[in-house]
LOGULUM-863257 format. One record per atom (N, C-alpha, C): residue in one letter; x, y, z. Coordinates in steps of 0.1 Angstrom, whole numbers, padded with zeros to 4 digits, always signed. Layout:
aXYZ ...
END
This chain:
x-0041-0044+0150 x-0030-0047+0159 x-0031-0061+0164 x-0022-0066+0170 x-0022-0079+0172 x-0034-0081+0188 x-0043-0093+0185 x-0050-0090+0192 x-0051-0106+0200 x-0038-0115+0196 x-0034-0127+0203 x-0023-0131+0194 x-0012-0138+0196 x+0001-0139+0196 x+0003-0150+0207 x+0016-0158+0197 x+0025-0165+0207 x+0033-0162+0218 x+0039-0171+0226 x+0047-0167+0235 x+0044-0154+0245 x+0028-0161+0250 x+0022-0148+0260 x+0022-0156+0272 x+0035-0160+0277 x+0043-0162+0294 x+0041-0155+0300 x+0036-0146+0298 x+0034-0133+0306 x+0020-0133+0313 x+0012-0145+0308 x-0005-0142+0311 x-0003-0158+0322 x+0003-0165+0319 x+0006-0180+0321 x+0019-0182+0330 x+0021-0178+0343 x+0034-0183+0350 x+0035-0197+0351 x+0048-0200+0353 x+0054-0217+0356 x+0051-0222+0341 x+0052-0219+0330 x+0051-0228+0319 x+0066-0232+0317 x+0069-0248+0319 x+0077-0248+0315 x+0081-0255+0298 x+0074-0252+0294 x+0075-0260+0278 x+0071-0250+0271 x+0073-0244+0264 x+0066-0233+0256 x+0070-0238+0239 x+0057-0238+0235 x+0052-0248+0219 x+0045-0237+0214 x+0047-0221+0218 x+0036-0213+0212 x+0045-0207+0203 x+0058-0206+0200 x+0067-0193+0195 x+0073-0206+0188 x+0075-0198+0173 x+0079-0205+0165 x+0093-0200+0163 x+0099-0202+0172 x+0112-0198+0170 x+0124-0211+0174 x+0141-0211+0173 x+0138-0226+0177 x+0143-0228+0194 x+0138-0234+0201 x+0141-0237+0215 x+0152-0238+0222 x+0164-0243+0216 x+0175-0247+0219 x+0187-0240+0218 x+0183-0225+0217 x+0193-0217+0207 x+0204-0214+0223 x+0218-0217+0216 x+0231-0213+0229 x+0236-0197+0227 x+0228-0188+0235 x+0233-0178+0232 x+0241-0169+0245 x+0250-0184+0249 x+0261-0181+0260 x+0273-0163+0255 x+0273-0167+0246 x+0285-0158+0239 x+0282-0143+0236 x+0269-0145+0231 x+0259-0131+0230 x+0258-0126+0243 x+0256-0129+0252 x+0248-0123+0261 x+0263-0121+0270 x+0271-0126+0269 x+0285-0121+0278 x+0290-0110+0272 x+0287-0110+0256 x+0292-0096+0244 x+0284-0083+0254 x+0271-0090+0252 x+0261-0075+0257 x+0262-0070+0272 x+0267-0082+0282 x+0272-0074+0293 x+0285-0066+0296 x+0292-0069+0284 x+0301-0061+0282 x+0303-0047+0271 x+0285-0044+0269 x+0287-0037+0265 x+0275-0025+0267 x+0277-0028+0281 x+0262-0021+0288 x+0263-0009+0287 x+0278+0001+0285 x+0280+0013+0287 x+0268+0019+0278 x+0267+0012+0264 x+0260+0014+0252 x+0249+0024+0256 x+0239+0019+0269 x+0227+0022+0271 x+0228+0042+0276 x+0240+0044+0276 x+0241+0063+0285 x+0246+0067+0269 x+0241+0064+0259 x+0241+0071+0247 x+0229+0069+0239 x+0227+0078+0230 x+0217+0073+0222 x+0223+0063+0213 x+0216+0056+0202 x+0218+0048+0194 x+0221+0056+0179 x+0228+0052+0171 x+0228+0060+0159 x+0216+0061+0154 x+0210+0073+0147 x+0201+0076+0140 x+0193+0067+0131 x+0202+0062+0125 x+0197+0050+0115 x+0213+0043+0115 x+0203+0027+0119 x+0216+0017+0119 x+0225+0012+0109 x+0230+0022+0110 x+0239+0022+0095 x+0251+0004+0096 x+0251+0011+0108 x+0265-0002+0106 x+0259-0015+0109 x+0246-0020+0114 x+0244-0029+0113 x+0234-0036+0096 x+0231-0022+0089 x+0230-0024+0076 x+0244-0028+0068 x+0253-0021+0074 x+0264-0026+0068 x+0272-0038+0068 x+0264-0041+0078 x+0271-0054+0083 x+0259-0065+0077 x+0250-0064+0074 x+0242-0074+0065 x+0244-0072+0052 x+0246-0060+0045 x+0250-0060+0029 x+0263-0072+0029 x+0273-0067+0040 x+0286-0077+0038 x+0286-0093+0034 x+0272-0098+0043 x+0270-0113+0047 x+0267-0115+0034 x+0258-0108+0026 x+0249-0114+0018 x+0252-0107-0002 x+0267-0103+0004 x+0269-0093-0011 x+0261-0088-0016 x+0250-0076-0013 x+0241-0069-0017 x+0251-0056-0010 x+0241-0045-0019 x+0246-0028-0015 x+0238-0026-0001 x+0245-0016+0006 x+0240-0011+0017 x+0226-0006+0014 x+0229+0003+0001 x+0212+0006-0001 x+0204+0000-0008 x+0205-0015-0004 x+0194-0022-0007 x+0191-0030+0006 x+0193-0021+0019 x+0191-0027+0034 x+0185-0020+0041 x+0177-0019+0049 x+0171-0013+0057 x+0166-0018+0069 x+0175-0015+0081 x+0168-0023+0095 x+0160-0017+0105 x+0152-0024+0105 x+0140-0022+0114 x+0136-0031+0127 x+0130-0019+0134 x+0128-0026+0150 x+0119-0036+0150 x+0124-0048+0143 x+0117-0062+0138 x+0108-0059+0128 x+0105-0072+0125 x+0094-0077+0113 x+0079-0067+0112 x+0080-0071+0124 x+0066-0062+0121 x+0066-0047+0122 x+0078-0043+0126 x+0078-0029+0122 x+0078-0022+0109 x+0090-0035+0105 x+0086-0036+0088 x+0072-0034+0080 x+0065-0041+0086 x+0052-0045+0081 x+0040-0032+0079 x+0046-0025+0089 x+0040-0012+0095 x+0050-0001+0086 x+0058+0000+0083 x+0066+0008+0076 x+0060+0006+0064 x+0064-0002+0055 x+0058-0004+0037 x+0041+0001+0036 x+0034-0008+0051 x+0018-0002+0043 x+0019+0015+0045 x+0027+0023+0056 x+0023+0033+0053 x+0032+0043+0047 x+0041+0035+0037 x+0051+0047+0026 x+0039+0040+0015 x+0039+0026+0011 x+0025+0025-0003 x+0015+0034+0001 x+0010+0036+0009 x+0001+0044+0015 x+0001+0055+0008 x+0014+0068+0007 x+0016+0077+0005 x+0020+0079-0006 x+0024+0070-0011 x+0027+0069-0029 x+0015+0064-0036 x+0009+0064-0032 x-0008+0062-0041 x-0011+0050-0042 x-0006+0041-0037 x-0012+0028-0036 x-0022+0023-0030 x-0036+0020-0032 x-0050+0019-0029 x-0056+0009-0023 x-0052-0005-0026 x-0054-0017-0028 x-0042-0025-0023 x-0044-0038-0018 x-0038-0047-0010 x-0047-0061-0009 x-0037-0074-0016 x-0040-0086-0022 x-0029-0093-0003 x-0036-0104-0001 x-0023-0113+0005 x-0029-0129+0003 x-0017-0134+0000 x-0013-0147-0001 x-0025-0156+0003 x-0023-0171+0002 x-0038-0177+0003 x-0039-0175+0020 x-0054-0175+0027 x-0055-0176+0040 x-0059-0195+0046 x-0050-0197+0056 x-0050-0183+0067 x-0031-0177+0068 x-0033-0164+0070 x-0019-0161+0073 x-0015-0152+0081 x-0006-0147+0083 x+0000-0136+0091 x-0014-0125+0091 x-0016-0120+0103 x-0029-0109+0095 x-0025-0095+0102 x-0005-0095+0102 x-0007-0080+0106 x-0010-0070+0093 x-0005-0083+0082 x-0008-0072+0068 x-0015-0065+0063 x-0023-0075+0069 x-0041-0066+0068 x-0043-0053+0075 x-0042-0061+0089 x-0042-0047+0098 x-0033-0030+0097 x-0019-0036+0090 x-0012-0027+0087 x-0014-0015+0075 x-0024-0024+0065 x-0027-0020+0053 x-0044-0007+0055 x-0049-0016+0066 x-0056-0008+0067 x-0058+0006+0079 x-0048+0003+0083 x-0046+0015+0096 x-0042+0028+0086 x-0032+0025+0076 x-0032+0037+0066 x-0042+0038+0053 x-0055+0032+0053 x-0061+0033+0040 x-0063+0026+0031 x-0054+0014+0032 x-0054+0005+0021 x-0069-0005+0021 x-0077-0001+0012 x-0087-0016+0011 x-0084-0026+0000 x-0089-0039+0007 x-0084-0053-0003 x-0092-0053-0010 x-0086-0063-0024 x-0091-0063-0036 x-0103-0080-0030 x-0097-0083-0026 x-0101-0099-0021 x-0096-0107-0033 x-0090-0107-0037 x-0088-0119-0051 x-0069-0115-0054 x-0062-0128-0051 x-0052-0126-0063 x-0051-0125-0075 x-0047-0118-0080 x-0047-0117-0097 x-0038-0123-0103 x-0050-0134-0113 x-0039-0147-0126 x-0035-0141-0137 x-0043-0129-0142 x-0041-0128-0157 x-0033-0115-0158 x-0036-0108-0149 x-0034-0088-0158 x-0028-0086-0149 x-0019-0072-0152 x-0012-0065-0140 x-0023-0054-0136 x-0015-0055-0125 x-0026-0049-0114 x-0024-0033-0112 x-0029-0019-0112 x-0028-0008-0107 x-0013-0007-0096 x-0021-0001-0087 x-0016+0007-0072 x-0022-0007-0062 x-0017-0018-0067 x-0018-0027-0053 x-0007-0035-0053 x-0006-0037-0039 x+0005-0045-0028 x+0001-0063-0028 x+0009-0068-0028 x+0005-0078-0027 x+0016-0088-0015 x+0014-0092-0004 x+0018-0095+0008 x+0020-0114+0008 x+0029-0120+0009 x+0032-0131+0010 x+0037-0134+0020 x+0035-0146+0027 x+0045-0153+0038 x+0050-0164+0032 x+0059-0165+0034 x+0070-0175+0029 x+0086-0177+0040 x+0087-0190+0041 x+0073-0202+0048 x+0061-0195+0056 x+0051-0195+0049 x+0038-0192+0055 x+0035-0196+0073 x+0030-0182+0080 x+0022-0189+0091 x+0007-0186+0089 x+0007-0193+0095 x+0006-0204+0105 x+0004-0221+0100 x+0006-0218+0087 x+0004-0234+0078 x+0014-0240+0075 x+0030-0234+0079 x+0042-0243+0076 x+0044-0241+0062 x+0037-0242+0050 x+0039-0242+0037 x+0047-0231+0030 x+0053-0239+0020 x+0061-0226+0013 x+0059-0226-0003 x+0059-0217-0008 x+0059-0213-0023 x+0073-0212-0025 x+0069-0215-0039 x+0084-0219-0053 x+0084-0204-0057 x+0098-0206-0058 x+0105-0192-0063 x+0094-0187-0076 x+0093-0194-0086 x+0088-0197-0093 x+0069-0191-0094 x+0065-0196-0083 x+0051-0186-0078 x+0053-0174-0074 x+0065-0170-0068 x+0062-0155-0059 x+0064-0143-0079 x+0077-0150-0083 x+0082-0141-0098 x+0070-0142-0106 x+0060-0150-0102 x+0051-0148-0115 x+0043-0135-0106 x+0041-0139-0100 x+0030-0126-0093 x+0034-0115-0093 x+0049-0117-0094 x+0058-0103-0091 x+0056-0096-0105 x+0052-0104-0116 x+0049-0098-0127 x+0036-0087-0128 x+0023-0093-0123 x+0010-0088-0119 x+0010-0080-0110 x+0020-0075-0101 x+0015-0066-0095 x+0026-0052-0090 x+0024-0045-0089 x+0028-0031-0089 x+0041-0034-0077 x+0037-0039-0067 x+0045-0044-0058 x+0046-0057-0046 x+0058-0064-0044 x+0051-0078-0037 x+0061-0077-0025 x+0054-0081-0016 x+0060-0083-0007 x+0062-0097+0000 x+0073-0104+0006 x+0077-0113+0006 x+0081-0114+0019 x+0075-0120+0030 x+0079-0122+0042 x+0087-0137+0047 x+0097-0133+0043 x+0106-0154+0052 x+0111-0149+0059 x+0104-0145+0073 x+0108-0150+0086 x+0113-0160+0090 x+0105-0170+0083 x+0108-0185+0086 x+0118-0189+0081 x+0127-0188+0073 x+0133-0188+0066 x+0145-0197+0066 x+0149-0195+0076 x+0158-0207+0084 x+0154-0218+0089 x+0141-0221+0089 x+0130-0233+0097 x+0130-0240+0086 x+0133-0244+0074 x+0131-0250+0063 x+0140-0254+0058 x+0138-0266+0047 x+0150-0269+0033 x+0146-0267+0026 x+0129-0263+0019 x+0131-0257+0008 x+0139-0245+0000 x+0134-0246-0008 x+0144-0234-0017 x+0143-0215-0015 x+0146-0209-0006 x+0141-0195-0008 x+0144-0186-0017 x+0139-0173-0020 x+0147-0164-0026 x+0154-0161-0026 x+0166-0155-0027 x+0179-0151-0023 x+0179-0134-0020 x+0187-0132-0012 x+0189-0114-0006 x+0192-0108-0024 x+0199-0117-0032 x+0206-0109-0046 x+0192-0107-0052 x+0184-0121-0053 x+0174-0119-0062 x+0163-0107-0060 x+0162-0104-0045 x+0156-0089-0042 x+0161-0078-0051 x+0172-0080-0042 x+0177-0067-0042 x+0180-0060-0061 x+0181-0067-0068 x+0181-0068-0082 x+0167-0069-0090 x+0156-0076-0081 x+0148-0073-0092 x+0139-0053-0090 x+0124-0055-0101 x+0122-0044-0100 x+0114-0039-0088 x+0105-0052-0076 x+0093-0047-0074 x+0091-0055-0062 x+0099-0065-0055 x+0102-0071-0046 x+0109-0067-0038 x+0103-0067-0026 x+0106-0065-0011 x+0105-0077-0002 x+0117-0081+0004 x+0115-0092+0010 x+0118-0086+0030 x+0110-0091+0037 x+0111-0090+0050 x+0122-0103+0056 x+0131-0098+0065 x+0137-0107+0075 x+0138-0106+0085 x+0140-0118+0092 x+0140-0113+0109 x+0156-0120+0118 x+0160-0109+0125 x+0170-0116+0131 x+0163-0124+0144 x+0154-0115+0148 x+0145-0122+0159 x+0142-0140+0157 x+0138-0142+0148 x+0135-0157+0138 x+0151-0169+0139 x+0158-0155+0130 x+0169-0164+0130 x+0177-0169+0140 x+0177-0163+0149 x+0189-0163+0164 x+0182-0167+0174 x+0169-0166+0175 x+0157-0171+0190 x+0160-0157+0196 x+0162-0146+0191 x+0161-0134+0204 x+0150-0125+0201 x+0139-0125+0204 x+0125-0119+0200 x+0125-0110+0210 x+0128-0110+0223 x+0129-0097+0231 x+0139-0085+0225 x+0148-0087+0217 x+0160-0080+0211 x+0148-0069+0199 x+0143-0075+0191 x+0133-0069+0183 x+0141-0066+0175 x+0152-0075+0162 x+0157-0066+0151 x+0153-0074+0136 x+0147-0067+0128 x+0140-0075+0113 x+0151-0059+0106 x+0149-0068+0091 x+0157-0059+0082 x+0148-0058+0066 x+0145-0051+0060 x+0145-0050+0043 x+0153-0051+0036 x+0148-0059+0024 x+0156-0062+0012 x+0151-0054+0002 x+0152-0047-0007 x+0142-0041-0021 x+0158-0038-0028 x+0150-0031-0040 x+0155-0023-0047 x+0160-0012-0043 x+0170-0006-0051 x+0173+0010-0044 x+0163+0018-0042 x+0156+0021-0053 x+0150+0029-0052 x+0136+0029-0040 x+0131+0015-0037 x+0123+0011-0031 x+0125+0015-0017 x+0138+0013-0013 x+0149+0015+0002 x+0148+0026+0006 x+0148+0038-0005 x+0148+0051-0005 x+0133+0058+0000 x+0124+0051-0003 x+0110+0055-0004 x+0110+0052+0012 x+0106+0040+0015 x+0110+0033+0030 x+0118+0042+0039 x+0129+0048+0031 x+0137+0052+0046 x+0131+0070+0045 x+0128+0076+0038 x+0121+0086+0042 x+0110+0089+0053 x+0104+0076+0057 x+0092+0074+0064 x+0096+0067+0080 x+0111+0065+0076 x+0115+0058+0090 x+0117+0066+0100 x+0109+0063+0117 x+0117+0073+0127 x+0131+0071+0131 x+0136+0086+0136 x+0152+0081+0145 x+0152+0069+0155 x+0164+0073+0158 x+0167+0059+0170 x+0153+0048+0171 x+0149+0042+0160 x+0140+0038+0162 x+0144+0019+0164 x+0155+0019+0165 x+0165+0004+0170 x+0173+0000+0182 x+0176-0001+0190 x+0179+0005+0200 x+0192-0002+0200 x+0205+0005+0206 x+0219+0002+0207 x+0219-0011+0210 x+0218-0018+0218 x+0220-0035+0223 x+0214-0041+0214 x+0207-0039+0208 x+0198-0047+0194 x+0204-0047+0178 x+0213-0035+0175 x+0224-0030+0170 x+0235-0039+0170 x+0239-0040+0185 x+0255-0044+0187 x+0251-0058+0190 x+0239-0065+0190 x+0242-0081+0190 x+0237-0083+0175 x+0228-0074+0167 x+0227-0078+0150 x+0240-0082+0149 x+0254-0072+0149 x+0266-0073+0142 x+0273-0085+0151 x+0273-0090+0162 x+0285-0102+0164 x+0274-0111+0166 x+0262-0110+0160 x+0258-0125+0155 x+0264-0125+0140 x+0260-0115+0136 x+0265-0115+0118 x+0280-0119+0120 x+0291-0109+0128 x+0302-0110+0121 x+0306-0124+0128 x+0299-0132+0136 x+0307-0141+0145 x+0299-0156+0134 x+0294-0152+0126 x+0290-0165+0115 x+0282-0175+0129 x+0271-0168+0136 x+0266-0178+0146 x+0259-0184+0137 x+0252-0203+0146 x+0244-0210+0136 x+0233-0214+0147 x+0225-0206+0147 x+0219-0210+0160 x+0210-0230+0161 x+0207-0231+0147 x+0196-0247+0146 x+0209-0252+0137 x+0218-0260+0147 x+0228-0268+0139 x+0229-0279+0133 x+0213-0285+0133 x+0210-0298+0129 x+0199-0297+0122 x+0194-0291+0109 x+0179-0287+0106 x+0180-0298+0101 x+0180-0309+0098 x+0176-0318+0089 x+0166-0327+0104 x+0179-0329+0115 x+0172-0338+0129 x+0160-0330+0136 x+0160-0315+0130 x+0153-0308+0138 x+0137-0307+0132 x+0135-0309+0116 x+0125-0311+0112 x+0126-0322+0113 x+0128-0331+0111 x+0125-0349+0110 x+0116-0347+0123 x+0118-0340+0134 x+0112-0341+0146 x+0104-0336+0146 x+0102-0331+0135 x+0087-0324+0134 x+0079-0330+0133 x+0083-0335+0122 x+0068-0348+0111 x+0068-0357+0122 x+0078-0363+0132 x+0075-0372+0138 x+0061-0369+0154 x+0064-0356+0151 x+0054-0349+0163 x+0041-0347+0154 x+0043-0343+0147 x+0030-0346+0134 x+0027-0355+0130 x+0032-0365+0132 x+0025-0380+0132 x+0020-0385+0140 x+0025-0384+0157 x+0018-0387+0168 x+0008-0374+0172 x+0006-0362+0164 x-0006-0358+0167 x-0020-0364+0156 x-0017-0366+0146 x-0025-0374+0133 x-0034-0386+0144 x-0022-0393+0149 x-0027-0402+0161 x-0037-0403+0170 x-0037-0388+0176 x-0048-0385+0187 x-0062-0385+0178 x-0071-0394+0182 x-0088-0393+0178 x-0092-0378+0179 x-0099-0373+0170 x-0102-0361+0168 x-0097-0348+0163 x-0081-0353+0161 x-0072-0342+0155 x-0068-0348+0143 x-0069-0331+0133 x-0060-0336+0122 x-0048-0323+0122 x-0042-0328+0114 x-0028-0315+0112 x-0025-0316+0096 x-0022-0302+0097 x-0019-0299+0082 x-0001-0300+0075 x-0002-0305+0066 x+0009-0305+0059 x+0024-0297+0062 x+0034-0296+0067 x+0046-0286+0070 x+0055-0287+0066 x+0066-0275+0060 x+0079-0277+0056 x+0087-0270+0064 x+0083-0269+0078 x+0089-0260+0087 x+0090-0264+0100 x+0086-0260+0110 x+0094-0260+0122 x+0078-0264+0132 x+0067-0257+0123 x+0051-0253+0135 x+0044-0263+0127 x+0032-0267+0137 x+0025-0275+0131 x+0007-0270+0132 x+0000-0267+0123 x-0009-0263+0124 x-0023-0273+0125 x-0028-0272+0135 x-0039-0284+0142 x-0054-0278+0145 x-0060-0289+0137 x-0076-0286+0143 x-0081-0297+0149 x-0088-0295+0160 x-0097-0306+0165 x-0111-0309+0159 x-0120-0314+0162 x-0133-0319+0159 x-0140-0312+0162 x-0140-0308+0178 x-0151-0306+0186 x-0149-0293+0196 x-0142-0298+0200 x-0131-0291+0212 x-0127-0277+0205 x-0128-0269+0218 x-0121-0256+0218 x-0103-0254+0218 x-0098-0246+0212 x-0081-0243+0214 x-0082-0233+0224 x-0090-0227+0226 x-0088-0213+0239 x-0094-0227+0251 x-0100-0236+0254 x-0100-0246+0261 x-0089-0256+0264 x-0085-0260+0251 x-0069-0265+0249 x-0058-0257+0259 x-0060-0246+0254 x-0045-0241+0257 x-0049-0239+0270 x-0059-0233+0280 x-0061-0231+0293 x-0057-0244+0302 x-0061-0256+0293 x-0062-0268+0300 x-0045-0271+0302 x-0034-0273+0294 x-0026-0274+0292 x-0017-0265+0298 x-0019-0249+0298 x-0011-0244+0308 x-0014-0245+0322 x-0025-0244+0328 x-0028-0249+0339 x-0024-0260+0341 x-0029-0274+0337 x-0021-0286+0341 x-0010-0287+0340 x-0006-0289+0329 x+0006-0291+0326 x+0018-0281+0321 x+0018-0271+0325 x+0027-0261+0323 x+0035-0257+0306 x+0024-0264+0301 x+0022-0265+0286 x+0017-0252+0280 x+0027-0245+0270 x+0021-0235+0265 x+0017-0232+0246 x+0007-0234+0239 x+0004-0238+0229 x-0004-0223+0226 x+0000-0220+0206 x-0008-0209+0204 x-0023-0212+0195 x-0030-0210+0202 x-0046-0207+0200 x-0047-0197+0184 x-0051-0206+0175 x-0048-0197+0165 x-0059-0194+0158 x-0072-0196+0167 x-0082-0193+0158 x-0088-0178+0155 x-0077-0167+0160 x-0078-0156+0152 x-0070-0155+0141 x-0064-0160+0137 x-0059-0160+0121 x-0074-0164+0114 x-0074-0150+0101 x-0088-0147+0094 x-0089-0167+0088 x-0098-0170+0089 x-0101-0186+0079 x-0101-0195+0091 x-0093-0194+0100 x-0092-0207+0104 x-0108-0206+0119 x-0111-0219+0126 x-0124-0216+0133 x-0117-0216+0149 x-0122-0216+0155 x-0120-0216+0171 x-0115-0235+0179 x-0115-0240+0168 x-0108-0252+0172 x-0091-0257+0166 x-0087-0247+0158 x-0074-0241+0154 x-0066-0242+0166 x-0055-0246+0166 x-0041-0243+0171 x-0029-0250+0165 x-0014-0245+0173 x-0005-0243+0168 x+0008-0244+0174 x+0015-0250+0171 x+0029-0256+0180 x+0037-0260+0174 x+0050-0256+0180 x+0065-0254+0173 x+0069-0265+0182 x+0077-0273+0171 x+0084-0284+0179 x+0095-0278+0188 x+0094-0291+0200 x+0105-0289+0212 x+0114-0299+0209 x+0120-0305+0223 x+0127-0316+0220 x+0119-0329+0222 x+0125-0341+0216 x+0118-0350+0218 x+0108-0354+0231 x+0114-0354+0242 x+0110-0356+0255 x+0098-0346+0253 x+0098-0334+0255 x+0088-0325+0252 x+0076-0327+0248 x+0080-0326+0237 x+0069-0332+0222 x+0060-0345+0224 x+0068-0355+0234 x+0060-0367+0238 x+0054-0365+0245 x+0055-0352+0258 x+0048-0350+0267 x+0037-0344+0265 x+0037-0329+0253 x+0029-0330+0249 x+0013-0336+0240 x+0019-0344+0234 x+0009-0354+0230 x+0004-0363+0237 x+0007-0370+0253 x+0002-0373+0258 x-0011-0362+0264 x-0003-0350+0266 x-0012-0342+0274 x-0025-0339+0266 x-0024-0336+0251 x-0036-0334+0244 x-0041-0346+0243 x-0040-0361+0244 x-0045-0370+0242 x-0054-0372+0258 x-0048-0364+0271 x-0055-0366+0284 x-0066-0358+0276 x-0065-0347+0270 x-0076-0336+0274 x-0087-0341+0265 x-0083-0346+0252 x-0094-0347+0246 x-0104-0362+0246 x-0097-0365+0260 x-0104-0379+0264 x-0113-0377+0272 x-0117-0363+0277 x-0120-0360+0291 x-0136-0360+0281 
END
């Protein structure tokens, strides 16, 4: 289970910058939230069984069948769903993408049984094993070519495909069609990601039919909750765009990734997304981040529990410019000290 995570405001009062949640900052969600007070009655009923109409209402967006949709009370419920229906269909083994990455896969893989092979497989197809990708990857910003995920998709029994990020990028993704059509791909989404509403908690599945089918035998009831439902569908049917400028919104990335390259003692890694993944020299990130929210109301994610990376790891989603400047001054106070 998650045993540190972004956007922990909750441990940290008076932050006013939050650089931990890679979601985007700016999102206007005036319209939404006047929809949901008008539709509070929602909460003196239960929610339907399974969210049918808000599956229906993503088949619509994206011309795929209903039953190649399945929504879930966010991403990582997903995540927790697939390891334990592979689980129960005989699947043994569990490969994930290069590290460092997401590591609820791990965790999720093993809560039901699954042990890893430790090795991706180049040459042969593989048994009864899963194989887990992030795409755009966290916590490294990077993303694989269509092109890499379909060859793997060849070698292994089943792959799973997480673009959360999905929206944070101009590379090229997979498409909802190319899932849903091929034989052995499952792709994770998140509306949480896409809209900035992470307290809402709504992710969905892409697979095959028959894949949807396996999945939804293992799903509990009401396990979505009505207001998370009724804002999936008038974000969907209202065509919202929450990051209306991705091209000025990454350019401000690299440019925050350039004045961190800057600070003596930090390097940062490569990104095609939104987060920027940073190591210092010397210095601690659980020191970083204490220093930073304390002084400066600065809140940054400490990422040195992602498996690979060391205890001078961390991690930050761009803000707005002013922001971004502020922080880099602030890490350039601390690591002068």
């Amino acid at each position: 289970m998650l045993q540190g995570h972004g956007d922990d405001t909750y441990i940290y009062p008076g932050i006013r910058s939050n650089f931990s949640s890679n979601i985007y900052p700016h999102a206007d969600l005036t319209g939404l939230k006047a929809h949901l007070c008008g539709k509070m009655d929602l909460i003196n009923h239960y929610p339907e069984p399974e969210p049918r109409s808000l599956e229906m209402a993503i088949a619509r967006r994206y011309g795929i069948s209903v039953d190649n949709v399945l929504v879930t009370n966010g991403a990582t419920d997903a995540i927790y769903l697939i390891a334990q229906t592979v689980a129960k269909n005989s699947y043994h083994h569990y490969d994930v993408g290069p590290l460092p990455t997401f590591s609820e896969y791990e965790d999720a893989c093993r809560m039901f049984g699954l042990t890893q092979r430790n090795d991706l497989v180049e040459t042969e197809m593989t048994g009864h094993t899963v194989l887990w990708f992030c795409n755009p990857n966290n916590p490294t910003g990077n993303v694989y070519s269509k092109e890499v995920l379909t060859d793997f998709a060849q070698k292994y029994r089943l792959v799973v495909i997480d673009q959360s990020y999905e929206d944070y990028t101009l590379a090229p993704m997979m498409t909802h069609q190319e899932a849903a059509t091929s034989k052995n791909i499952v792709q994770l989404h998140s509306l949480t990601k896409t809209y900035a509403i992470p307290g809402l908690r709504i992710g969905y599945i892409v697979a095959p039919q028959h894949i949807i089918a396996m999945l939804r035998d293992n799903i509990r009831p009401w396990a979505v909750n009505a207001l998370a439902v009724e804002a999936g569908k008038w974000l969907l049917e209202n065509n919202v765009s929450v990051v209306h400028d991705l091209y000025a919104y990454l350019a401000e990335t690299q440019r925050l990734r350039t004045m961190l390259n800057q600070i003596t003692g930090i390097t940062t890694a490569e990104t095609q997304t939104n987060f920027i993944l940073s190591e210092m020299a010397s210095k601690t990130a659980a020191d970083l981040k204490d220093y930073l929210a304390k002084t400066h109301h600065i809140l940054i994610r400490d990422a040195s529990n992602f498996r690979g990376l060391s205890p001078r790891h961390f991690r930050v989603s761009t803000q707005s410019p002013e922001e971004n400047n502020l922080l880099v001054n602030a890490i350039r106070e601390f690591m002068n000290q």
